[in-house]
N, C-alpha and C positions, 0 to 999 in steps of 0.2 A: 504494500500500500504506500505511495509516494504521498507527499505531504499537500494536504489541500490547497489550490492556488487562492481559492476565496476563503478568507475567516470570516465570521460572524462578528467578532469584534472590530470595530473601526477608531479610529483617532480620528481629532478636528485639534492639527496643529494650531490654530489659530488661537482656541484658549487651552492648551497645555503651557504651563508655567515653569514643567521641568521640578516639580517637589516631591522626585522620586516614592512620594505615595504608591504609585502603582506599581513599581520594580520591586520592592516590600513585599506586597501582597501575592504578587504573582505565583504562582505554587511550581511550575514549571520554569521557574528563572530564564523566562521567557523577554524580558521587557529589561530596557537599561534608557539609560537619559545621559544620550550625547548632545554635544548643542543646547542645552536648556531644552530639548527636546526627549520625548521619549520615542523609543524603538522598540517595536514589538519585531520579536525573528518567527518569520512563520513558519519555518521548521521545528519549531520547538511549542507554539502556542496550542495550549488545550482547548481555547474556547471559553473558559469556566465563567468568565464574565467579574472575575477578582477583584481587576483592574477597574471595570463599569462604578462596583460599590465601593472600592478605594477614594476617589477620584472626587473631590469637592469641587470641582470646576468644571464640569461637563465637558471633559477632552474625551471623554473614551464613551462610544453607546452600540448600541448592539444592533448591526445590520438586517432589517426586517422587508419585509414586501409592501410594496407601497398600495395604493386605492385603485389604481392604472393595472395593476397585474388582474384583478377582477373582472377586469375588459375583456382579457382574452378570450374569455371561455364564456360559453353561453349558460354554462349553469354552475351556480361555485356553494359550497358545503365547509362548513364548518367545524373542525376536527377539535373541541378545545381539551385539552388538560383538564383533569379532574380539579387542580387546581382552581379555577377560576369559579369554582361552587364555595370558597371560602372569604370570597374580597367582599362578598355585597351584605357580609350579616346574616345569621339566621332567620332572620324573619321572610326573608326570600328562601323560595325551595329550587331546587335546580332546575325546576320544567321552567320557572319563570325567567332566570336568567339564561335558559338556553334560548329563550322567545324573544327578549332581547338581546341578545347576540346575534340573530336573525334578522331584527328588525332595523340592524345597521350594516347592512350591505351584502348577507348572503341571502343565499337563497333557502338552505336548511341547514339542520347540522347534524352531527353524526355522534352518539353519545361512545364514547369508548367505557365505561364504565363494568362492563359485564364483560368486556373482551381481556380488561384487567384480572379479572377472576376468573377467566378463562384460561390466562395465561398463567399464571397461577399455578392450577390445577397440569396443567401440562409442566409447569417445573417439577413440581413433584412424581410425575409420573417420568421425566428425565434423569432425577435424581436416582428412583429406583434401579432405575435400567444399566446408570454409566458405572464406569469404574474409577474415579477419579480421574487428576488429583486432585485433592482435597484441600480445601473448600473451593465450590464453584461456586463463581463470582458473579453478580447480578450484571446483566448491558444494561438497564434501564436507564443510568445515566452518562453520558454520550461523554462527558468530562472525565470519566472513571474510567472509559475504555482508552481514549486518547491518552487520558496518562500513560495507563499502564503497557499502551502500544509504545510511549518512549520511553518510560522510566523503567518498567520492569518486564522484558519481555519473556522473563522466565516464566509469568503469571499468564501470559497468552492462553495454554492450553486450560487454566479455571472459568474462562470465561464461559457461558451459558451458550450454544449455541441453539436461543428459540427467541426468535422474532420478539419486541414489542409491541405491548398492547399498541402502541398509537399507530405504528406501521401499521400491522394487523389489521387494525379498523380502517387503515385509509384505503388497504388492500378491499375489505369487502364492502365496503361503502362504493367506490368507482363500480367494482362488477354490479351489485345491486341496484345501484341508480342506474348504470347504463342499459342493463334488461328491464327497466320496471318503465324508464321515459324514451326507449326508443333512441339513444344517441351514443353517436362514439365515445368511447372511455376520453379520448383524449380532448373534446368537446366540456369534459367534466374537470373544473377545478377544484382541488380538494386544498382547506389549506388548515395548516397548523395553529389552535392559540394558545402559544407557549408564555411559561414563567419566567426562562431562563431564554440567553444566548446560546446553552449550551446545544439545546434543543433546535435550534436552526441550523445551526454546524450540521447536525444529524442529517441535513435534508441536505447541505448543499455535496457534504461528502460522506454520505453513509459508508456504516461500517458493515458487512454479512451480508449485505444485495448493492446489486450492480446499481440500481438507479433508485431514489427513493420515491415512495408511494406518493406524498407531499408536491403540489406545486410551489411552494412557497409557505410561511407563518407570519403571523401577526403577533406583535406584543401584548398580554394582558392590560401594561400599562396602557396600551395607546386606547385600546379599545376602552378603558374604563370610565371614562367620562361621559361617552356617548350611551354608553349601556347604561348607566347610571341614571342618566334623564329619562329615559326608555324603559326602567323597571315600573311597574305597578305592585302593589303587594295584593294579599287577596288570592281566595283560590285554592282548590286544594292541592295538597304535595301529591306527583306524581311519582307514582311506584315504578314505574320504567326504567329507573337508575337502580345501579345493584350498589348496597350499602358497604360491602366488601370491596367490592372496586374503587367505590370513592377515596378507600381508606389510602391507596396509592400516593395522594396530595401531600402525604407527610410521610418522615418514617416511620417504618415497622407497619405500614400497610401491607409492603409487598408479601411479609414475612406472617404477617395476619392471613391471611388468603389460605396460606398453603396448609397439608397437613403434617408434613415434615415440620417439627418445629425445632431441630437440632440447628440452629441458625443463629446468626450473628448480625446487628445491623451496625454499621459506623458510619459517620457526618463529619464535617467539617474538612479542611484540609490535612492541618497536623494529626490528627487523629488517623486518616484516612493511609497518611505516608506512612507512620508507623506501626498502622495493622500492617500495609503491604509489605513493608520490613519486616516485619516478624513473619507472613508466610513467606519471603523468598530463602530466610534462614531457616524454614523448613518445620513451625511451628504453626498451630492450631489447624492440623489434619485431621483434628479429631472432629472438628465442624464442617456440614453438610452443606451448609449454604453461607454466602456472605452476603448481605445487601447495602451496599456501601453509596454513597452520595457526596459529592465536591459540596455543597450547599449545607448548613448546620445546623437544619433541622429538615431536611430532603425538599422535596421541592415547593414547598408552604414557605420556602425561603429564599424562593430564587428574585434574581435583582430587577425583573422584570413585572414585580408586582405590586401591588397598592399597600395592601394592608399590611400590618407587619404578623409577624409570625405566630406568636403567640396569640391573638386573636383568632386566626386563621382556622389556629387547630381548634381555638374553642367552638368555632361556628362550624366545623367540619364534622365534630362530637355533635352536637344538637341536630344540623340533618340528619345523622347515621341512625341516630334516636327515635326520628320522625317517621324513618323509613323502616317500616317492620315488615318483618316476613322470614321466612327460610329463603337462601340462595334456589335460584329455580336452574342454578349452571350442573346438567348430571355429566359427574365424573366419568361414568362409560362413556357418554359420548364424546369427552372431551379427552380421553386415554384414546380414542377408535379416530379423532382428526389426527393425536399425536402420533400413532403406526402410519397412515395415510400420510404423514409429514407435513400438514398441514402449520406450524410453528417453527418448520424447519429454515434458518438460512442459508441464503442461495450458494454465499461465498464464503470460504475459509479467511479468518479473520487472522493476519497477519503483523507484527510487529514492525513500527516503521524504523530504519536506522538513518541515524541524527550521523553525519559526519563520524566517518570511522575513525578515533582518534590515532589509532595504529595497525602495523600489520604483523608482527610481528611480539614476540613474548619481551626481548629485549629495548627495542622500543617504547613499551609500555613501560617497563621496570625505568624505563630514563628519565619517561613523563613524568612517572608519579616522583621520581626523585628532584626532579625542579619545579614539581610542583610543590613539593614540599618545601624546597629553599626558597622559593617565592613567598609561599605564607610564612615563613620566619620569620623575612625582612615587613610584613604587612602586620599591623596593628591589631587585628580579630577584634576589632569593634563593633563589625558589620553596620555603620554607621548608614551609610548609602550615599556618600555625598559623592563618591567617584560615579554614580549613576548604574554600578551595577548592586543588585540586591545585597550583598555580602562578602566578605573578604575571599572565598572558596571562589565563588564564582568572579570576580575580579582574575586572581590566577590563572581560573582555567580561558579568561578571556585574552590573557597576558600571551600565553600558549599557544592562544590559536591565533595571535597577531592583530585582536582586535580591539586591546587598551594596550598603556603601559605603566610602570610600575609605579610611573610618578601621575598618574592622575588620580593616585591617592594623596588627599590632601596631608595627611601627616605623612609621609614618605617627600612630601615637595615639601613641608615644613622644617622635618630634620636635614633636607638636601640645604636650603636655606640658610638655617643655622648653623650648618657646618661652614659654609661659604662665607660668614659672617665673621666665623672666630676664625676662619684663617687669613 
């Protein structure tokens, strides 16, 4: 898999100020501030949208589909994240804000809720069947896989190879509308309403199929103003949403679903690097599942959303509440699409490689040894003012001929001084 020529995250040099905020943040020490400017290297960017919530200045926002893409197609659908049932409050039920989300520029939408616990239900039945290794690792979030396609590609083979729910749906959403209204699949615009950046990444360079289902996504953000004039309250709650599925919007939905419950869920960045540290040294094989998320409290947290988080989940409990019933998704049936491979993806999901640093054993042995005497001579402050996140990655920028040793500012200081007393 070569590195995506489009990211989802974009810069507006024009109000970036260079206050290395974002090179901080960036989990993939992606982003350095040369020029009073910042530099994202798209060989190395996850997407994760870090930077977007870093960023007090509106330099950094997240590449979406604009009103004009709606044009193309004669009839356009609605794909939202379970997410966007938490922004408007409980007192709305989700048939109401799917009515509004309708009522501002598609045509209908397409509930992924039940295809969530559909999916589910097919992890576990993948679970039974594989053989390691251990633990296999959730795709759900598109930040998680990217990472781990550069930072740890020994975790490649944990990955889940079964579609997401949101694919999934866009997949049987186009066939359905296309047999039901008479029109070519490609006549049909299907589009994403995502939480996150992360999530448009997904679409422009999927990871496990050739092309994604997705014409494009919308921000939560963008959409919320307009949906917001557009909700009525009133009405009863529609049962058509599956209470399981919803629970997806935050962690430990995905891990709710299933009935394997020997599972693990992890959030945030640091948390996230240091489970994958401890499975690549070859710890917690004892757990079946991992459900891991870039975002730090899954995606009820992504930077792409109104409300904040903790609300979010309160209102996501009060629907789940509202909506009673036993799940009507049967496991036979959903074990009999999983043999027919119905969940299955297209393509083998491959680790991308970032610049080979060497080719050779001795080679390497030379790196790490001036890498070492670099960080000697360097303060380990990780200050940021040289523009890269930290003293580590300063060196290894040093190495590959893309800083020097003096655009550390205490390295030009002691250069200085010393020039002074002699």
């Amino acid at each position: 898999m070569e590195p995506p020529a489009i990211h989802s995250v974009i810069r507006d040099e024009a109000h970036c100020v260079g206050c290395v905020a974002c090179s901080k943040a960036c989990p993939a020490r992606a982003i350095r501030v040369r020029g009073d400017l910042m530099r994202i290297d798209p060989a190395m960017c996850i997407d994760c949208g870090a930077c977007i919530r870093a960023c007090g200045y509106g330099a950094v926002s997240a590449r979406t589909s604009s009103p004009s893409d709606l044009k193309r197609f004669k009839y356009t659908v609605a794909v939202p994240s379970t997410t966007i049932y938490t922004q408007f409050g409980s007192e709305f039920s989700p048939a109401q804000v799917a009515s509004a989300l309708v009522a501002n520029g598609f045509d209908s939408f397409y509930d992924v809720s039940w295809m969530c616990e559909m999916v589910s239900r097919a992890v576990d039945a993948y679970l039974s069947e594989c053989g390691g290794p251990w633990p296999k690792i959730s795709v759900t979030c598109p930040a998680i896989i990217r990472l781990i396609l550069l930072r740890y590609p020994d975790l490649v083979p944990h990955l889940i190879p079964v579609h997401t729910p949101r694919e999934l749906a866009a997949k049987v959403a186009r066939r359905k509308l296309a047999a039901s209204l008479g029109m070519p699949p490609d006549q049909i615009g299907i589009f994403y309403i995502t939480p996150c950046s992360a999530m448009m990444q997904s679409i422009v360079a999927p990871v496990g199929l050739q092309e994604s289902n997705f014409d494009g996504a919308f921000s939560i953000a963008e959409l919320y103003g307009p949906m917001l004039r557009t909700l009525t309250s009133g009405g009863r709650v529609d049962d058509r949403f599956n209470p399981s599925g919803l629970a997806w919007a935050m962690v430990g939905g995905e891990t709710a679903g299933m009935r394997n419950k020997n599972s693990l869920s992890v959030t945030g960045v640091k948390d996230v690097i240091s489970v994958f540290d401890t499975i690549e040294a070859g710890k917690f094989q004892n757990v079946d599942f991992l459900e891991a998320y870039i975002c730090p409290d899954g995606c009820v947290s992504g930077q792409l959303l109104v409300e904040g988080r903790y609300a979010a989940r309160r209102t996501l409990q009060r629907i789940q509440a509202r909506l009673k019933g036993e799940s009507a998704v049967a496991e036979e049936k959903v074990r009999s699409m999983f043999r027919e491979h119905f969940f299955d993806m297209e393509d083998e999901i491959k680790a991308t490689a970032i610049r080979p640093m060497t080719e050779t054993l001795q080679q390497a042995i030379r790196r790490r040894q001036e890498k070492h005497r670099l960080l000697d001579q360097l303060p380990k402050k990780d200050c940021a003012a040289c523009g890269a996140p930290d003293c580590t990655t300063l060196a290894e920028d040093i190495l590959a001929g893309q800083a020097t040793l003096e655009d550390c500012v205490f390295v030009k200081l002691r250069t200085l001084e010393g020039g002074s007393k002699g």
